[in-house]
N, C-alpha and C positions, 0 to 999 in steps of 0.2 A: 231387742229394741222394739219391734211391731207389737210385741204382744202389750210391751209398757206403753205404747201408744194408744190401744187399744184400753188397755186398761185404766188410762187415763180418760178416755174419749168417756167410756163407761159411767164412771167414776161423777165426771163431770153431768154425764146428761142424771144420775142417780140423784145429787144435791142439787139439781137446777131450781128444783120448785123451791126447797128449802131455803135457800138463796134467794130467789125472785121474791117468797113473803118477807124475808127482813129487809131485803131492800125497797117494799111497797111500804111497808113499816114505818121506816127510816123515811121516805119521801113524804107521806102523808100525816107526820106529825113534825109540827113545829115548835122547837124546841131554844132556847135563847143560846147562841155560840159562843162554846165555853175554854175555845180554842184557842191557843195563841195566835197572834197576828200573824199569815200567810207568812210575810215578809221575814219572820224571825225563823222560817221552816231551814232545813236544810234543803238545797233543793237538789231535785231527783236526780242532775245529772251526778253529783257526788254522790248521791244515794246506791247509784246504780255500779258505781266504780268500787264500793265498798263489798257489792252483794259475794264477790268468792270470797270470802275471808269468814264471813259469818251468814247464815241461816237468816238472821233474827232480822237480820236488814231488807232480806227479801220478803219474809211478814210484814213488815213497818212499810216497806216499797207496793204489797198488792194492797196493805189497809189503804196509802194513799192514792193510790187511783182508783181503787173503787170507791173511795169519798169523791174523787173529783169527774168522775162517770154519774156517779148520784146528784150531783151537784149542779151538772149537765143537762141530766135527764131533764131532773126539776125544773130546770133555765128554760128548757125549749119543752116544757110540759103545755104549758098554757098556750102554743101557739096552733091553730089547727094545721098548718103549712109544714109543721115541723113535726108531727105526731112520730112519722117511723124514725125519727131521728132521736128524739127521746126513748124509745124504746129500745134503737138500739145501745144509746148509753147505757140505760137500765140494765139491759143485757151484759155488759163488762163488766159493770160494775158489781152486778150478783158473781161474774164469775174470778173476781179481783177477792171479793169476799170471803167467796168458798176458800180462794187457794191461802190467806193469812189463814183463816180458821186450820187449814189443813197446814198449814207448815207450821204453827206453833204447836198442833197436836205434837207433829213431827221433834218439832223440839223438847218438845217436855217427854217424849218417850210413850207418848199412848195412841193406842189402834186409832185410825181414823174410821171409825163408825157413824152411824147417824148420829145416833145419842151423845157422842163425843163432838161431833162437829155440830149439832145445835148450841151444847154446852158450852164452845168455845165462842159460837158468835153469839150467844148471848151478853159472854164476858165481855165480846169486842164492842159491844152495839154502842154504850157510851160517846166511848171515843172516835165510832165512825162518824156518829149525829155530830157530836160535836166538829167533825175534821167536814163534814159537810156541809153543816152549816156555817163555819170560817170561810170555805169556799163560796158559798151563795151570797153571803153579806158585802164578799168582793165584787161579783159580778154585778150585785146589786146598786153597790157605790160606782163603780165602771158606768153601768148604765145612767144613773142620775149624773156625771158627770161629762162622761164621754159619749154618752150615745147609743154603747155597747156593751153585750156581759164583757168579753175579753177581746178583742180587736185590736184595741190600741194596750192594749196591757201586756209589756213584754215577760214581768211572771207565769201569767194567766197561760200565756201563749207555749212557753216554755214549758210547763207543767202538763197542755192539754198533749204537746210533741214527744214528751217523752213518754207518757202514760200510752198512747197510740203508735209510739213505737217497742214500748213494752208489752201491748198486749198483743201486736206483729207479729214478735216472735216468738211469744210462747204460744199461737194459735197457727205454728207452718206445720 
């Protein structure tokens, strides 16, 4: 078990940068969201009840919080008060990214290498922009109406609890 901790630890700090570019990528281009409505999402707590039974749910469960880590990031990017608190979203959020990239290798059956985990998140990048920019156009209407990106938004809220209680405990 130490050693696969270790070799996870590894592993991890190995695709950090690789991750940190697509996800500077993904924050610094704007792109129109092509997501469906938050509200029609399943959300993560069912997501999360589903994960033993298949793989692919836990792919689908780290894409969406490292869309909503990115999403984050972006939100509290622009404020100087908030600087290390976007960063540290940014930071989940590459490492949410890595791990889809890395469990759909897992599922299709091929080595997780560099070249193979670039190749998968290039496949993903689409659908992150787009899952992150559904998230941001929310926070955005939140703000124009209520005051706040998610505060008074009991989705928002729920989404942000379960993604930071998912990243908990895959980071004990």
């Amino acid at each position: 078990m130490e050693r696969q901790v270790i070799e996870t630890q590894k592993y991890r700090m190995k695709f950090f940068g690789l991750a940190t570019v697509l996800g500077v990528t993904i924050l610094t281009h704007s792109f129109p969201a092509k997501a469906d409505n938050p509200e029609s999402w399943r959300s993560l707590d069912s997501v999360i009840e589903a994960l033993a039974e298949d793989k692919t749910i836990l792919a689908y469960l780290a894409s969406r919080c490292g869309s909503l880590f990115l999403s984050l990031s972006k939100a509290f990017s622009g404020r100087s008060d908030s600087k290390e608190i976007s960063i540290s979203m940014l930071d989940k959020g590459t490492g949410f990214l890595v791990m889809s990239a890395s469990v759909n290798l897992q599922i299709g059956g091929e080595e997780k290498t560099q070249a193979n985990i670039q190749r998968q998140m290039d496949l993903e990048k689409d659908m992150i922009i787009d899952m992150s920019n559904a998230y941001i156009e929310r926070m955005l209407q939140n703000y124009k109406t209520q005051g706040g990106f998610f505060e008074q938004d009991a989705f928002m809220k729920n989404e942000i609890n379960t993604c930071v209680q998912a990243y908990e405990a895959l980071n004990q």
